[in-house]
PDB file of N, CA, C and O in Angstrom:
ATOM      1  N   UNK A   1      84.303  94.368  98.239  1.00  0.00           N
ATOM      2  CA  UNK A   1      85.523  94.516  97.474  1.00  0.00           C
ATOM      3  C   UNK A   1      85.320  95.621  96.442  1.00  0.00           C
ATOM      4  O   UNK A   1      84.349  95.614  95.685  1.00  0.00           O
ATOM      5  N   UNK A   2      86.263  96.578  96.427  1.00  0.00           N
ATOM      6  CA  UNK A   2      86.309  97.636  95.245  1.00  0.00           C
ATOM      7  C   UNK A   2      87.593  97.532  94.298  1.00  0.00           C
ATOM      8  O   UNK A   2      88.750  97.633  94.707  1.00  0.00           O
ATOM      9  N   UNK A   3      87.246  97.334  93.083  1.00  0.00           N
ATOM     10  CA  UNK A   3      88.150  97.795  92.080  1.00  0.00           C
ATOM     11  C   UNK A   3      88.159  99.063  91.620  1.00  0.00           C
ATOM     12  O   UNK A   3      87.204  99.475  90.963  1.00  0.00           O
ATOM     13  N   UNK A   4      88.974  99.662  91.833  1.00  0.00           N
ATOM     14  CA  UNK A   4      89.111 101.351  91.603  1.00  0.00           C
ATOM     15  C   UNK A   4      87.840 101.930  91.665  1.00  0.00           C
ATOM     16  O   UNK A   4      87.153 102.439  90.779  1.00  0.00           O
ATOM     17  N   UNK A   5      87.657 101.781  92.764  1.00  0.00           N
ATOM     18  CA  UNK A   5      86.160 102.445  93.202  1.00  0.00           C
ATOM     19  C   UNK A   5      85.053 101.935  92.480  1.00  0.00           C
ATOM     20  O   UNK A   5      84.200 102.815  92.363  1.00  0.00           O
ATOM     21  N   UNK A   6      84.800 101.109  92.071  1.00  0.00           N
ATOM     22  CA  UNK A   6      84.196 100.410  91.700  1.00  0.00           C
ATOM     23  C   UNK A   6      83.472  99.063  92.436  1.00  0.00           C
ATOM     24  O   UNK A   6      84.197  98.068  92.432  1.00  0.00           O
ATOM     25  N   UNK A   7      82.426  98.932  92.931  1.00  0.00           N
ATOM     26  CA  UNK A   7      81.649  98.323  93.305  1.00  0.00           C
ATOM     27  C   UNK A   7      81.418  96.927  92.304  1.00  0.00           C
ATOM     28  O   UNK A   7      81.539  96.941  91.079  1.00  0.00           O
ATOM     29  N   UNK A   8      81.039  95.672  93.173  1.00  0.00           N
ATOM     30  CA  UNK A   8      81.004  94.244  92.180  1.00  0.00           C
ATOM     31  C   UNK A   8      79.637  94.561  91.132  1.00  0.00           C
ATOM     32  O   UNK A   8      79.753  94.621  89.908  1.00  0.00           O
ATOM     33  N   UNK A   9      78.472  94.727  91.793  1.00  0.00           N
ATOM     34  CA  UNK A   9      77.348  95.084  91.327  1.00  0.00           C
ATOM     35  C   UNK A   9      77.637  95.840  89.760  1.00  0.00           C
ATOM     36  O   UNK A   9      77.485  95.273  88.678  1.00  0.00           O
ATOM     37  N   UNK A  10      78.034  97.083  89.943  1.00  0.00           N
ATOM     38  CA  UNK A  10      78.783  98.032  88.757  1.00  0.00           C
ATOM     39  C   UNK A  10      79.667  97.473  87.972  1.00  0.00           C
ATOM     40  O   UNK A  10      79.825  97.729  86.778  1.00  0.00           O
ATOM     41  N   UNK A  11      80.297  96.653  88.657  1.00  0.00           N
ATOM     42  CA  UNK A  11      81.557  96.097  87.447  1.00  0.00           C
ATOM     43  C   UNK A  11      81.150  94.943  86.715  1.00  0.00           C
ATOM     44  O   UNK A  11      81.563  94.711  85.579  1.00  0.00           O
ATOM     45  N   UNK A  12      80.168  94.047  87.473  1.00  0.00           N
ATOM     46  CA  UNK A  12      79.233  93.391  86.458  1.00  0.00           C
ATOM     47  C   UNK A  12      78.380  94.172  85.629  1.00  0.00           C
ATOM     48  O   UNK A  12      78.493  93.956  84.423  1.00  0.00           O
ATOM     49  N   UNK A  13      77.388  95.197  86.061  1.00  0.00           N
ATOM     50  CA  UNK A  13      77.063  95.798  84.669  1.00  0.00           C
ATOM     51  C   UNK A  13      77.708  96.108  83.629  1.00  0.00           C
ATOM     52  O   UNK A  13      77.317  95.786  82.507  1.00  0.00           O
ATOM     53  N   UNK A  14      78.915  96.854  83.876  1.00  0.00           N
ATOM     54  CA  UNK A  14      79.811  97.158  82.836  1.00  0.00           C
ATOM     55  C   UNK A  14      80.200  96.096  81.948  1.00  0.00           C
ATOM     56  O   UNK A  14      80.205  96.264  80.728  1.00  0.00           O
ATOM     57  N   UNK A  15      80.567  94.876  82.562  1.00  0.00           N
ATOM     58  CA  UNK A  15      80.890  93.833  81.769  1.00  0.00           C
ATOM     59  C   UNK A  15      80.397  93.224  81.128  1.00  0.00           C
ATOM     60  O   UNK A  15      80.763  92.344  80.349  1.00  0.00           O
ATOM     61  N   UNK A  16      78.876  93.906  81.560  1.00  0.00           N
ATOM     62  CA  UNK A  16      77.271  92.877  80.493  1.00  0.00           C
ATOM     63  C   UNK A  16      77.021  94.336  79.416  1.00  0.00           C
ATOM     64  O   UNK A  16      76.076  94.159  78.648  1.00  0.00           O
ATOM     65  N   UNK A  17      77.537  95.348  79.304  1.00  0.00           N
ATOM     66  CA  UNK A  17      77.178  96.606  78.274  1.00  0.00           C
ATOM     67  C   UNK A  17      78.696  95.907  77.789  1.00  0.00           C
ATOM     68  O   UNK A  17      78.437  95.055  76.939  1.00  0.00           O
ATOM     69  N   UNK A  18      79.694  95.957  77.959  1.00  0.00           N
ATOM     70  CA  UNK A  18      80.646  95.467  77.024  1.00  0.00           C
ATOM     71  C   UNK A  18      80.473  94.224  76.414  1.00  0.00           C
ATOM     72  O   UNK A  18      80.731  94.107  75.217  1.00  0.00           O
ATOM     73  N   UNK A  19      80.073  93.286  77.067  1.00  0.00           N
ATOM     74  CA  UNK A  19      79.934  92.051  76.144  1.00  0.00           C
ATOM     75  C   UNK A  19      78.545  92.642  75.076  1.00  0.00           C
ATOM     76  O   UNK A  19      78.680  92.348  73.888  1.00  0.00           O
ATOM     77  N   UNK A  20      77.842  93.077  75.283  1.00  0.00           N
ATOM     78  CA  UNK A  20      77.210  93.046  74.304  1.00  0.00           C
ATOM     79  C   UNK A  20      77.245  94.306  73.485  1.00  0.00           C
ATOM     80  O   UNK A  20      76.375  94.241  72.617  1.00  0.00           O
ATOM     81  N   UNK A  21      77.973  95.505  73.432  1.00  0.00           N
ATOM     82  CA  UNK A  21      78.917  96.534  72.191  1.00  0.00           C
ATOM     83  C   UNK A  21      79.721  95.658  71.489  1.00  0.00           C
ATOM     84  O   UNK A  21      79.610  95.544  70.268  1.00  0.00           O
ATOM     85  N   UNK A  22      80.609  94.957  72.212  1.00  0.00           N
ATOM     86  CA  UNK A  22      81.682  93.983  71.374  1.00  0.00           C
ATOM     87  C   UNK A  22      81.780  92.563  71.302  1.00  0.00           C
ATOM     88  O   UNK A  22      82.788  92.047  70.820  1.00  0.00           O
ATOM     89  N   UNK A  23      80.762  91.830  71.767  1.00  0.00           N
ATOM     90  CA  UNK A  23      80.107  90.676  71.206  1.00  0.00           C
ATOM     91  C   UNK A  23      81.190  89.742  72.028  1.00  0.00           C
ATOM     92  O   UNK A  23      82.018  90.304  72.745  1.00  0.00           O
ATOM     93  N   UNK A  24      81.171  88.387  71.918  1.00  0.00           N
ATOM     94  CA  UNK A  24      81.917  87.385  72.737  1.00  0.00           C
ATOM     95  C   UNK A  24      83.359  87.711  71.983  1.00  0.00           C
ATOM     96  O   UNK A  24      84.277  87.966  72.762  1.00  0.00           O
ATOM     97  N   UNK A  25      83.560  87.726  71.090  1.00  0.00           N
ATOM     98  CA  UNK A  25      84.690  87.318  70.346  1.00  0.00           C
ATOM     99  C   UNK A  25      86.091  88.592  70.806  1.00  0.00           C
ATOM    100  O   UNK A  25      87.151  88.596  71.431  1.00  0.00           O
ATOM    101  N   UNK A  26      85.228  89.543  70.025  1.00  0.00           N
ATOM    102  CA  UNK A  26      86.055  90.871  70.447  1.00  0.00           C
ATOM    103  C   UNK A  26      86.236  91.423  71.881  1.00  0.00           C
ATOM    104  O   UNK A  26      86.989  92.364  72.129  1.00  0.00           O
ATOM    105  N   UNK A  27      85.562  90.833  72.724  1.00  0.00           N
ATOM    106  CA  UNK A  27      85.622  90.814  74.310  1.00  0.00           C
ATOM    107  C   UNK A  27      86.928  89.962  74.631  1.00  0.00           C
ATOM    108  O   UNK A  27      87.882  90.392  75.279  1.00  0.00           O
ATOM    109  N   UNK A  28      86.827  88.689  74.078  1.00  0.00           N
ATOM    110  CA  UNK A  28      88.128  88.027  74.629  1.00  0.00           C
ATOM    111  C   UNK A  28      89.215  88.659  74.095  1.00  0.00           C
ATOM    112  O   UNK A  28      90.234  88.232  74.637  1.00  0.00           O
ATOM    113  N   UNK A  29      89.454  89.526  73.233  1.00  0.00           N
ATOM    114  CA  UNK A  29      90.779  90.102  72.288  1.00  0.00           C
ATOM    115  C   UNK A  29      90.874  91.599  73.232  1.00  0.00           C
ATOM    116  O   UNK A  29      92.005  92.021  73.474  1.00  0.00           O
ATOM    117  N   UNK A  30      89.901  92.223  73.649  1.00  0.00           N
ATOM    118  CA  UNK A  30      89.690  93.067  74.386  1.00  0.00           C
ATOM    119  C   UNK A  30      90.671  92.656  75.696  1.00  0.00           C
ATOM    120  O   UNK A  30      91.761  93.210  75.840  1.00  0.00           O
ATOM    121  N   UNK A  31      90.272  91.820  76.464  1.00  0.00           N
ATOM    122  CA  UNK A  31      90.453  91.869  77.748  1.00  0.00           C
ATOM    123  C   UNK A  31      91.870  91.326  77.831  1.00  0.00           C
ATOM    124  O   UNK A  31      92.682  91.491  78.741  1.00  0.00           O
ATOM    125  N   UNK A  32      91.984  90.741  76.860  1.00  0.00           N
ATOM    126  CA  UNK A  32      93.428  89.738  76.724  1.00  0.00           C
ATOM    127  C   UNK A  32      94.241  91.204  76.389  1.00  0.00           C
ATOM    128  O   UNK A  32      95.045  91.332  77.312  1.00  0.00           O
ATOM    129  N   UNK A  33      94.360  92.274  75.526  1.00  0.00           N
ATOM    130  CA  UNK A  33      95.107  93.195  75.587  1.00  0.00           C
ATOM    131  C   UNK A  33      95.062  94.221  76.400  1.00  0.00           C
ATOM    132  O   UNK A  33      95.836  95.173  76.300  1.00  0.00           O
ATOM    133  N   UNK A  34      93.937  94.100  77.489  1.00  0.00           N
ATOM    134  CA  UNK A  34      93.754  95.117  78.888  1.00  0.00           C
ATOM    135  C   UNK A  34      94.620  94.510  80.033  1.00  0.00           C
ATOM    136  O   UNK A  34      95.423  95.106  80.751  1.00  0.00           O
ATOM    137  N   UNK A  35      94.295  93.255  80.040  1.00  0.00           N
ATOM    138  CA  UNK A  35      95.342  92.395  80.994  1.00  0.00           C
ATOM    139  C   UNK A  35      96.917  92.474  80.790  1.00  0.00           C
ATOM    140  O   UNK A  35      97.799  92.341  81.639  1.00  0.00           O
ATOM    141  N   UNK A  36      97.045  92.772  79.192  1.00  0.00           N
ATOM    142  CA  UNK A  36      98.642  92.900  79.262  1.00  0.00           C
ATOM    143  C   UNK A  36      98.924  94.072  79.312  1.00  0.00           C
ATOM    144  O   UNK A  36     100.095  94.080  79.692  1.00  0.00           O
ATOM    145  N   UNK A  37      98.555  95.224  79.150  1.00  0.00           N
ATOM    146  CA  UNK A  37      98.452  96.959  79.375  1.00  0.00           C
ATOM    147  C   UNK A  37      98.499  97.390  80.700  1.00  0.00           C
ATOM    148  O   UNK A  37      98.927  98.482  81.074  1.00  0.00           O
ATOM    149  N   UNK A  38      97.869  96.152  81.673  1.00  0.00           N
ATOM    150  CA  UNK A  38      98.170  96.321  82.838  1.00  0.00           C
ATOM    151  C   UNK A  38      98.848  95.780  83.206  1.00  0.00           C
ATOM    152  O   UNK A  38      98.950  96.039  84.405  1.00  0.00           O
ATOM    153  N   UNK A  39      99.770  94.768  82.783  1.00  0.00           N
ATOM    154  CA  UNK A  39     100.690  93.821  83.161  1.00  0.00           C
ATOM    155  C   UNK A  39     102.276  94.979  83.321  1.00  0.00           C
ATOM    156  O   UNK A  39     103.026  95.117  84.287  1.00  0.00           O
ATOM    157  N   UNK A  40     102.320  95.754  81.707  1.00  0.00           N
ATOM    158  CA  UNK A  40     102.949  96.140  81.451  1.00  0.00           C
ATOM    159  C   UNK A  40     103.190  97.328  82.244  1.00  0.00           C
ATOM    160  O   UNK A  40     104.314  97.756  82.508  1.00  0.00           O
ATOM    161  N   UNK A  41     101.830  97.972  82.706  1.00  0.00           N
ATOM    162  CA  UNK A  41     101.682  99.176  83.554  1.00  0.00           C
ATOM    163  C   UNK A  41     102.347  98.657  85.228  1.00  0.00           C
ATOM    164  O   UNK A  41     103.160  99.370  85.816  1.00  0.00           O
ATOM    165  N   UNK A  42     101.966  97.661  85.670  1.00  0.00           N
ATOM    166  CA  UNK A  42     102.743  97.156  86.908  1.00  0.00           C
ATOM    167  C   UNK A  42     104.463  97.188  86.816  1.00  0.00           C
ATOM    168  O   UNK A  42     105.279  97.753  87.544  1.00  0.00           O
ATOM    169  N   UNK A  43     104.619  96.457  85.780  1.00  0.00           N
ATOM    170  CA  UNK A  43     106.159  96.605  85.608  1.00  0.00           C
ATOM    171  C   UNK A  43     106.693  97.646  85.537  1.00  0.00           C
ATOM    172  O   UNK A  43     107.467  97.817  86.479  1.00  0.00           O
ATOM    173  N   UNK A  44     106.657  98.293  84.981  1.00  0.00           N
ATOM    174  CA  UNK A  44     106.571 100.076  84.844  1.00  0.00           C
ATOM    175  C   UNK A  44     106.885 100.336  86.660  1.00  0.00           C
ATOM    176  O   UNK A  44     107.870 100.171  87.381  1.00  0.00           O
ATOM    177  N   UNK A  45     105.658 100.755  86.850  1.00  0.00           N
ATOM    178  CA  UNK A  45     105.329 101.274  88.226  1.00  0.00           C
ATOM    179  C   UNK A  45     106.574 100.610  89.153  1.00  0.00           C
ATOM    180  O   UNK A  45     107.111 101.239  90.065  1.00  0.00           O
ATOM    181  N   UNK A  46     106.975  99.111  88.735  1.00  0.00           N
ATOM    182  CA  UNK A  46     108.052  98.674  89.676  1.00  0.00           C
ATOM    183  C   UNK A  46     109.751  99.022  89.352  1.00  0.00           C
ATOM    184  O   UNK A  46     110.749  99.055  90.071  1.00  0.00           O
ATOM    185  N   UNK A  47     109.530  99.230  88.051  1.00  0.00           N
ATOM    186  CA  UNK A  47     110.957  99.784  87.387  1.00  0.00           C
ATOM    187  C   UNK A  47     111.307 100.595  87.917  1.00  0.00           C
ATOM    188  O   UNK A  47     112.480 100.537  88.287  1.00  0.00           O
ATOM    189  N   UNK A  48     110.612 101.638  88.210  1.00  0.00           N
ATOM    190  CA  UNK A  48     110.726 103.781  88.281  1.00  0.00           C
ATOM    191  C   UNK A  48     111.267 103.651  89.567  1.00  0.00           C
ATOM    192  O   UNK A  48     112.429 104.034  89.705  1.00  0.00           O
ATOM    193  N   UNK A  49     110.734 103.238  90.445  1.00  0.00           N
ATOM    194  CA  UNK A  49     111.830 103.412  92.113  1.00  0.00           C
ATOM    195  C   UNK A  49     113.072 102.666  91.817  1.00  0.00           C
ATOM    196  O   UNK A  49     113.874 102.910  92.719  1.00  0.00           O
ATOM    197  N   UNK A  50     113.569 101.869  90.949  1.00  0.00           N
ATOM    198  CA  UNK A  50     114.851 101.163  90.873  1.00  0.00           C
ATOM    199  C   UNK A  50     115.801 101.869  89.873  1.00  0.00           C
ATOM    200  O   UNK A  50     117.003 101.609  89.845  1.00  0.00           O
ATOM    201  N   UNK A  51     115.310 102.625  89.187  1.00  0.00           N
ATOM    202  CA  UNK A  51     115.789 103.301  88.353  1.00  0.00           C
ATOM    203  C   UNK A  51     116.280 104.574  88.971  1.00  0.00           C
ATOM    204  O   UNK A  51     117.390 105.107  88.961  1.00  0.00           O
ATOM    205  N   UNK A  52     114.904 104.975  89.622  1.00  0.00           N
ATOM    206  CA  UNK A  52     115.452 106.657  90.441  1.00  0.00           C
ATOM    207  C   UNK A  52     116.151 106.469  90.918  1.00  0.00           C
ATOM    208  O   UNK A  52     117.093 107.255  90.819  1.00  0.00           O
ATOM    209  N   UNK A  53     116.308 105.165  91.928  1.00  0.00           N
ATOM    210  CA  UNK A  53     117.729 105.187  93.097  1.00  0.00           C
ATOM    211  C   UNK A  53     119.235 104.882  92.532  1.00  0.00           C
ATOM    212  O   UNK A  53     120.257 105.253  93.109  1.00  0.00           O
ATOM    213  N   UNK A  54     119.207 104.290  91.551  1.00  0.00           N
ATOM    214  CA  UNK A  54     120.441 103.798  90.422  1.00  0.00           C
ATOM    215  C   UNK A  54     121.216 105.669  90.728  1.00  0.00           C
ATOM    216  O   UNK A  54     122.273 106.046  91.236  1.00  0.00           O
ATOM    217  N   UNK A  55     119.776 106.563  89.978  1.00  0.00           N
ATOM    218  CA  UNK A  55     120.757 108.134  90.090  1.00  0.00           C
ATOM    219  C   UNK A  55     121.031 108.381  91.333  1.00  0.00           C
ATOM    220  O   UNK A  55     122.015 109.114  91.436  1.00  0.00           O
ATOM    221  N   UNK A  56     120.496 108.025  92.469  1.00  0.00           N
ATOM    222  CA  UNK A  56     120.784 108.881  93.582  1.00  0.00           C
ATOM    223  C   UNK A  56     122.229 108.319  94.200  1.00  0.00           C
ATOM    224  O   UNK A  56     123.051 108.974  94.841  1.00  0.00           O
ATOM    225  N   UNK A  57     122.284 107.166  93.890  1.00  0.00           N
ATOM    226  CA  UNK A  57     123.503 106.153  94.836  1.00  0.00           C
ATOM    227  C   UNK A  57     124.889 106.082  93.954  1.00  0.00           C
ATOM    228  O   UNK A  57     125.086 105.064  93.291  1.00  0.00           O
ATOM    229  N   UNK A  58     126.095 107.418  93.931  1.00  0.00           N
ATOM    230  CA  UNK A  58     126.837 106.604  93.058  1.00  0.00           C
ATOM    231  C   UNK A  58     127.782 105.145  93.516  1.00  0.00           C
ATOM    232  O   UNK A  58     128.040 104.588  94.582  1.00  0.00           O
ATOM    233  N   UNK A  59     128.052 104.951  92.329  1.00  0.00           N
ATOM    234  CA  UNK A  59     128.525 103.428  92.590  1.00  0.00           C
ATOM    235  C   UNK A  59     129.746 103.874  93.689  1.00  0.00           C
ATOM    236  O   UNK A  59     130.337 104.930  93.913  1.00  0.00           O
ATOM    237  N   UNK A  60     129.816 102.262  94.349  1.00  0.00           N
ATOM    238  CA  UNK A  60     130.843 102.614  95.501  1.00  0.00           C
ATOM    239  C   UNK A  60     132.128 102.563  95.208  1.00  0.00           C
ATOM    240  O   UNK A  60     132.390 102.217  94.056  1.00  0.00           O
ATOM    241  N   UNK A  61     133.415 102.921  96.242  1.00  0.00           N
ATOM    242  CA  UNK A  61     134.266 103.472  95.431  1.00  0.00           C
ATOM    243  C   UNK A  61     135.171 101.997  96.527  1.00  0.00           C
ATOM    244  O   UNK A  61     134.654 101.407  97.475  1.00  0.00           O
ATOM    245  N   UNK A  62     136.515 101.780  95.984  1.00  0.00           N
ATOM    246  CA  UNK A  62     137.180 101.075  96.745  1.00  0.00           C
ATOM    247  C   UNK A  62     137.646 101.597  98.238  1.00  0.00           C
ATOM    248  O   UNK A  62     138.074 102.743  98.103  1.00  0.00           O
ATOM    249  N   UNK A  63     137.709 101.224  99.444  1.00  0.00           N
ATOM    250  CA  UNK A  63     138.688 101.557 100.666  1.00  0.00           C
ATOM    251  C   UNK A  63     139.800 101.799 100.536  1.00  0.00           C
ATOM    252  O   UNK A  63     140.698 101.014 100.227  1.00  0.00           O
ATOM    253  N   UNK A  64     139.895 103.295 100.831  1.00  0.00           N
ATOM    254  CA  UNK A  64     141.335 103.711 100.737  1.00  0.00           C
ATOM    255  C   UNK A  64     142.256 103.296 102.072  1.00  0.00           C
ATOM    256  O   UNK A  64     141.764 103.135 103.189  1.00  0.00           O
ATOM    257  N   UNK A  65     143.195 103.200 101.868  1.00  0.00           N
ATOM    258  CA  UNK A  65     144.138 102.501 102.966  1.00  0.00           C
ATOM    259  C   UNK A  65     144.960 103.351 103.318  1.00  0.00           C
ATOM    260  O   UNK A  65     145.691 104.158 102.744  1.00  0.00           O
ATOM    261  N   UNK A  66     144.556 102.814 105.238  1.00  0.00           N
ATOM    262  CA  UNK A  66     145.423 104.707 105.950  1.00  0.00           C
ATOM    263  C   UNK A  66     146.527 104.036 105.895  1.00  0.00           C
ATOM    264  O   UNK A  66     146.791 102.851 105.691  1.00  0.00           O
ATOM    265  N   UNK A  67     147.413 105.397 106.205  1.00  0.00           N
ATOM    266  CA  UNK A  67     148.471 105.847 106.077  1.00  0.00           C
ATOM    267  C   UNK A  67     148.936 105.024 107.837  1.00  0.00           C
ATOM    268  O   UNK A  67     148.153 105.214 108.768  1.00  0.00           O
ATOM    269  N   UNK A  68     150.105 104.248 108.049  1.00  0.00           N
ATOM    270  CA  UNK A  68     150.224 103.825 108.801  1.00  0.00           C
ATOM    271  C   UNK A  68     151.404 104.569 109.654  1.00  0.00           C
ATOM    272  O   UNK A  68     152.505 104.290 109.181  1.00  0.00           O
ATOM    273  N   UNK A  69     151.478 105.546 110.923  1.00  0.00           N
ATOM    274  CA  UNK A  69     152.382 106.534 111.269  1.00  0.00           C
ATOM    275  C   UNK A  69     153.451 105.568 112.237  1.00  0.00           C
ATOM    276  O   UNK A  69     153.141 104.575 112.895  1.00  0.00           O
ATOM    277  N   UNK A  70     154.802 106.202 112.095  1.00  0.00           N
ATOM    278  CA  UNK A  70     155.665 105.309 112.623  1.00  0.00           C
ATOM    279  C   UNK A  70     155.687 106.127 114.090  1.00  0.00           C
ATOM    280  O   UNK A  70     156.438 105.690 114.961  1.00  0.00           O
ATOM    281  N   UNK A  71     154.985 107.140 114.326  1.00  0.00           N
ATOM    282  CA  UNK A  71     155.383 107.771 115.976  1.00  0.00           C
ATOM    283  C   UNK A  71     154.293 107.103 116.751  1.00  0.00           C
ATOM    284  O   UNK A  71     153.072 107.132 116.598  1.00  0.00           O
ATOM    285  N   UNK A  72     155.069 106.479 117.644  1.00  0.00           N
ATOM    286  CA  UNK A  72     154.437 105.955 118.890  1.00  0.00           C
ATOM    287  C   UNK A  72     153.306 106.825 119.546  1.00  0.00           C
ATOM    288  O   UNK A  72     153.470 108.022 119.781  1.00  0.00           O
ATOM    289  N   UNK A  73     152.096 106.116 119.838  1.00  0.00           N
ATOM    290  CA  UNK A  73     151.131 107.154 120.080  1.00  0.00           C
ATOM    291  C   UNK A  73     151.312 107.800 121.652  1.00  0.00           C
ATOM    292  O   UNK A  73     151.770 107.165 122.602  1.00  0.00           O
ATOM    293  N   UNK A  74     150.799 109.344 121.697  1.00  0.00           N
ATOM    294  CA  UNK A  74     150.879 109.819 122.414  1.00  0.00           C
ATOM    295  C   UNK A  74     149.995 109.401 123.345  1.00  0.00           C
ATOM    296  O   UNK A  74     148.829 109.152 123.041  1.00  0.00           O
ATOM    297  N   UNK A  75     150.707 109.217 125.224  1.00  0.00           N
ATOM    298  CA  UNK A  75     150.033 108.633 126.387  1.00  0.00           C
ATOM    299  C   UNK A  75     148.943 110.308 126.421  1.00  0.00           C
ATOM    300  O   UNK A  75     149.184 111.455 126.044  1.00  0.00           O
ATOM    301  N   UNK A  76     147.842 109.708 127.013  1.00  0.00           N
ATOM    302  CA  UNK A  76     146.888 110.561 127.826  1.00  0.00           C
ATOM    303  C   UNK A  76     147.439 111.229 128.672  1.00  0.00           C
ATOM    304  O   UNK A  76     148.663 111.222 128.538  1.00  0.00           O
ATOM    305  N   UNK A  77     147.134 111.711 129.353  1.00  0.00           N
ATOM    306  CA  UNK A  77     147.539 113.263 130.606  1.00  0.00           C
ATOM    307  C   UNK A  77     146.907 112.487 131.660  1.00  0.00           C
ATOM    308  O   UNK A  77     145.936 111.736 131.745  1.00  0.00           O
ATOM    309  N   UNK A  78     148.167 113.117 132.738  1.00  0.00           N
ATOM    310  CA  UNK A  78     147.645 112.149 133.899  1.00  0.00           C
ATOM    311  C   UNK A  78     146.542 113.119 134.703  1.00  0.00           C
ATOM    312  O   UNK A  78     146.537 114.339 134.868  1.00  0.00           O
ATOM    313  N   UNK A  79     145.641 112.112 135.122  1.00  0.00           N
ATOM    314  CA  UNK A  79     144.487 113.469 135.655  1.00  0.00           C
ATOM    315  C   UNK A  79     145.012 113.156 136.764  1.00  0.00           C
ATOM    316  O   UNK A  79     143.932 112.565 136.769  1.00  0.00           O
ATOM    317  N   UNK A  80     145.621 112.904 137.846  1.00  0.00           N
ATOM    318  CA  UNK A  80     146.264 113.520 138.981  1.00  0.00           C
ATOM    319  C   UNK A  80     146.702 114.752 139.101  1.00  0.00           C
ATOM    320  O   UNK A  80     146.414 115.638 139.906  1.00  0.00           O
ATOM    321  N   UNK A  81     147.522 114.709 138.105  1.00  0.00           N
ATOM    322  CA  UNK A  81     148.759 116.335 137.965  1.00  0.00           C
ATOM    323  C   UNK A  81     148.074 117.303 137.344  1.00  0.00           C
ATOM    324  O   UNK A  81     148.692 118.086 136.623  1.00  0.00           O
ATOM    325  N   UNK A  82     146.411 117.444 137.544  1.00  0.00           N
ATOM    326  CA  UNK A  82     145.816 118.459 136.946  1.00  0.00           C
ATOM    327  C   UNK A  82     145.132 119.447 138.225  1.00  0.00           C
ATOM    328  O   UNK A  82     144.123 120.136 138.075  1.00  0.00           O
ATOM    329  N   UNK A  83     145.869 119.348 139.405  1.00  0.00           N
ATOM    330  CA  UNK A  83     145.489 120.234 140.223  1.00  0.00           C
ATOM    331  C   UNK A  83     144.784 119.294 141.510  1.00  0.00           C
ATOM    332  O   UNK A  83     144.774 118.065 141.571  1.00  0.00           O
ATOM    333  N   UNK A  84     144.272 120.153 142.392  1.00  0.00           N
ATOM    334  CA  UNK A  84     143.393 119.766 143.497  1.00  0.00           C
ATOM    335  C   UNK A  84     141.556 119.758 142.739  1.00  0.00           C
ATOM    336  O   UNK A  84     141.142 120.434 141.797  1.00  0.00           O
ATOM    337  N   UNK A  85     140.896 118.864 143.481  1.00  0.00           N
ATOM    338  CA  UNK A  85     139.787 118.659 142.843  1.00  0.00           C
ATOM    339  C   UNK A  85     138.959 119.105 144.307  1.00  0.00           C
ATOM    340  O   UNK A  85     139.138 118.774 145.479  1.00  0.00           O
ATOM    341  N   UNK A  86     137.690 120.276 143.445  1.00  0.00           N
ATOM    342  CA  UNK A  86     136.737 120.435 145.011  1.00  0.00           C
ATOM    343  C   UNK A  86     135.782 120.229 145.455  1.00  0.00           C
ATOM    344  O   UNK A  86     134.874 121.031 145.239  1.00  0.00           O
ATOM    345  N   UNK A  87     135.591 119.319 146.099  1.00  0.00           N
ATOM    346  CA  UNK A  87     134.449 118.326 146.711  1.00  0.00           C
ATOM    347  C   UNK A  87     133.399 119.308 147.075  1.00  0.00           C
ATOM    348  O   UNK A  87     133.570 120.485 147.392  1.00  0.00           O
ATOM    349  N   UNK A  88     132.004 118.483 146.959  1.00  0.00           N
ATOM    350  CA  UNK A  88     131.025 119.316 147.785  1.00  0.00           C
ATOM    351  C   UNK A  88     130.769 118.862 148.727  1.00  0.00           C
ATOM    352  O   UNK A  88     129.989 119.427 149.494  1.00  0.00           O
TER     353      UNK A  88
END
């Protein structure tokens, strides 16, 4: 398993040089405001595609209603009366 390229081996060292720069106490105040920095950074990241598409899509507009014509529609053409047809 890698966390941002980060190897388990490595990410336990790191976490044994931080606990002991910032001692038990300031570690838990540490991580508790890294966890929400990333909490906040996810939300983010999920906002920005919902937001971009808001600009791209304008809002929809109502169905305009056709115009209903009172002339009887015109018949098709008779394909008989269009000549002789030539076989191969």
């Amino acid at each position: 398993m890698s966390f941002f390229g980060i190897g388990p081996t490595e990410l336990v060292f790191i976490l044994v040089i931080a606990l002991l720069l910032l001692g038990p106490g300031k570690m838990v105040e540490t991580a508790r405001s890294l966890g929400k920095y990333v909490r906040d950074l996810q939300r983010f990241t999920s906002e920005v595609p919902r937001l971009l598409s808001l600009d791209d899509n304008p809002p929809p507009t109502p169905p305009q209603r056709q115009q209903v014509s009172e002339q009887p529609p015109k018949e098709p053409p008779n394909p008989t009366s269009q000549g002789p047809v030539a076989r191969e």
